[in-house]
C-alpha positions as CSV (number, residue, x, y, z in Angstrom):
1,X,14.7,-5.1,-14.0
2,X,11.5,-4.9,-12.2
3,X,11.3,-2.2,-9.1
4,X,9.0,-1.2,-6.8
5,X,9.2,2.0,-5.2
6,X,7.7,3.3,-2.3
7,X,6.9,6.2,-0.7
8,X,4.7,8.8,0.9
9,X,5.2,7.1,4.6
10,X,5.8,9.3,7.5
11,X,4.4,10.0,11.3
12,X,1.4,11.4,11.9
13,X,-0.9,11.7,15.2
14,X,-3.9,9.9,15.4
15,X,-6.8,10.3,13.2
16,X,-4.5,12.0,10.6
17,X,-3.8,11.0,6.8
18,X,-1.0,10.2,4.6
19,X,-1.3,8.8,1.0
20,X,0.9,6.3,0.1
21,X,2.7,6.3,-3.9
22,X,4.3,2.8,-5.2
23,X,5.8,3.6,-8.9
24,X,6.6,0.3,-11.0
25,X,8.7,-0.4,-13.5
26,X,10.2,-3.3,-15.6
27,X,7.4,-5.1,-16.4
28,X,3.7,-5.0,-17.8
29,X,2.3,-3.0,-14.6
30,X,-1.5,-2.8,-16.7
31,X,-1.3,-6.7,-16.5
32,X,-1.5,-6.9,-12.8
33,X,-2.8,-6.9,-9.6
34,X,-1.5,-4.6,-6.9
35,X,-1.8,-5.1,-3.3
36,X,0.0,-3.0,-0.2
37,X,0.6,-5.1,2.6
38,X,1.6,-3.8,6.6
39,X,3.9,-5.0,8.3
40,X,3.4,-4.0,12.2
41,X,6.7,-4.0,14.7
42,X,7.3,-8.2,15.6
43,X,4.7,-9.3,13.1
44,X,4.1,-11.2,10.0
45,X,3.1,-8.8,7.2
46,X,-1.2,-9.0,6.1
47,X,-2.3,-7.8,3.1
48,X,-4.6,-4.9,3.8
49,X,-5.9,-3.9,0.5
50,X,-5.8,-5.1,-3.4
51,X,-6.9,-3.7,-6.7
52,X,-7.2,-6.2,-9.3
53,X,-6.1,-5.1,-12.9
54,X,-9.5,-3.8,-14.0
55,X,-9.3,-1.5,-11.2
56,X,-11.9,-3.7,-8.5
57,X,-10.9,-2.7,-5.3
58,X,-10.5,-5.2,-1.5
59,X,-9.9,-4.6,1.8
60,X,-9.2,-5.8,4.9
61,X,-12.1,-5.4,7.3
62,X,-9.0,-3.7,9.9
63,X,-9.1,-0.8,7.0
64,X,-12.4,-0.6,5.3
65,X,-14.0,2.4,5.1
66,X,-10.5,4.4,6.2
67,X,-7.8,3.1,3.3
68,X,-8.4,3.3,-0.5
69,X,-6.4,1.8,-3.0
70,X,-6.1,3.3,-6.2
71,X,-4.4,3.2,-9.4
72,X,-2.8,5.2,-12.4
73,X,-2.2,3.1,-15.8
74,X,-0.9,5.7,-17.0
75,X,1.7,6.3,-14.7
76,X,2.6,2.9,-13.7
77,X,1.5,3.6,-9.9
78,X,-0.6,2.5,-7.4
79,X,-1.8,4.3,-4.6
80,X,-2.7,3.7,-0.8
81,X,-5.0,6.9,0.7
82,X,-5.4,6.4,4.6
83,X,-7.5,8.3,6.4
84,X,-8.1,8.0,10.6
85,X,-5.4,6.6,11.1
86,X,-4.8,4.8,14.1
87,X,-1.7,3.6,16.4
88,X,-2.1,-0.2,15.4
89,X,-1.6,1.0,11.6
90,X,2.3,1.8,12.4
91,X,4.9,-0.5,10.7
92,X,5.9,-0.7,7.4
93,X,3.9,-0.6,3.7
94,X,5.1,-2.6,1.2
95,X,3.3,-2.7,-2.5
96,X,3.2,-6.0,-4.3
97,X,2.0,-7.2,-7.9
98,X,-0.1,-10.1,-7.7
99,X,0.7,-12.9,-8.8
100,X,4.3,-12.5,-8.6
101,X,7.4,-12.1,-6.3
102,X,7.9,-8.5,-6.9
103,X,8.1,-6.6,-3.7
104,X,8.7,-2.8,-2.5
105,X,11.2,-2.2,0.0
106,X,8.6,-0.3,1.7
107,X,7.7,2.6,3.6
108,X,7.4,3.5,7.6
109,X,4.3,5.0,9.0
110,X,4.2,5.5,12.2
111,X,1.0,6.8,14.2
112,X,1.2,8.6,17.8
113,X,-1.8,8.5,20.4
């Protein structure tokens, strides 16, 4: 059975950090890509940043040079650091291998002015 787990979320003030933990299971995690995606309050969810298998890392220009995804073969987990964080990052993470259908159920972060 393949899960995703999230977690790590939480609310934080502006300009603050939280690192974000997605554990996989139930299938060949070293096979895939990984990608976290936001979803903000009454919008469609974006894809903010992917690591490919071999570990090559993309972001969305909203999060580059604040967010860095990371991941642990070893451990079957992928990783989402954000730094700065700013009000327009609240809403909810969710991790996703690529390609597939296998979704998290996510976690809330939620950023205060």
């Amino acid at each position: 059975q393949v899960q995703l787990v999230e977690s790590g979320g939480g609310f934080v003030q502006t300009g603050e950090s939280l690192k974000l933990s997605c554990v996989a299971s139930g299938f060949d995690f070293q096979a895939y890509g990984m990608g976290w995606y936001h979803q903000a309050p009454g919008k469609a969810a974006i894809v903010v940043a992917q690591i490919t298998a071999g570990g090559i890392p993309d972001y969305a220009d909203s999060v580059k040079g604040r967010f860095t995804i990371s991941r642990d073969n070893a451990r079957d987990t992928v990783y989402l650091q954000m730094n700065d964080l700013k009000p327009e990052d609240t809403g909810r993470y969710y991790c996703h291998a690529i390609p597939s259908n296998y979704f998290g159920e996510g976690t809330q972060v939620s950023v205060s002015t």
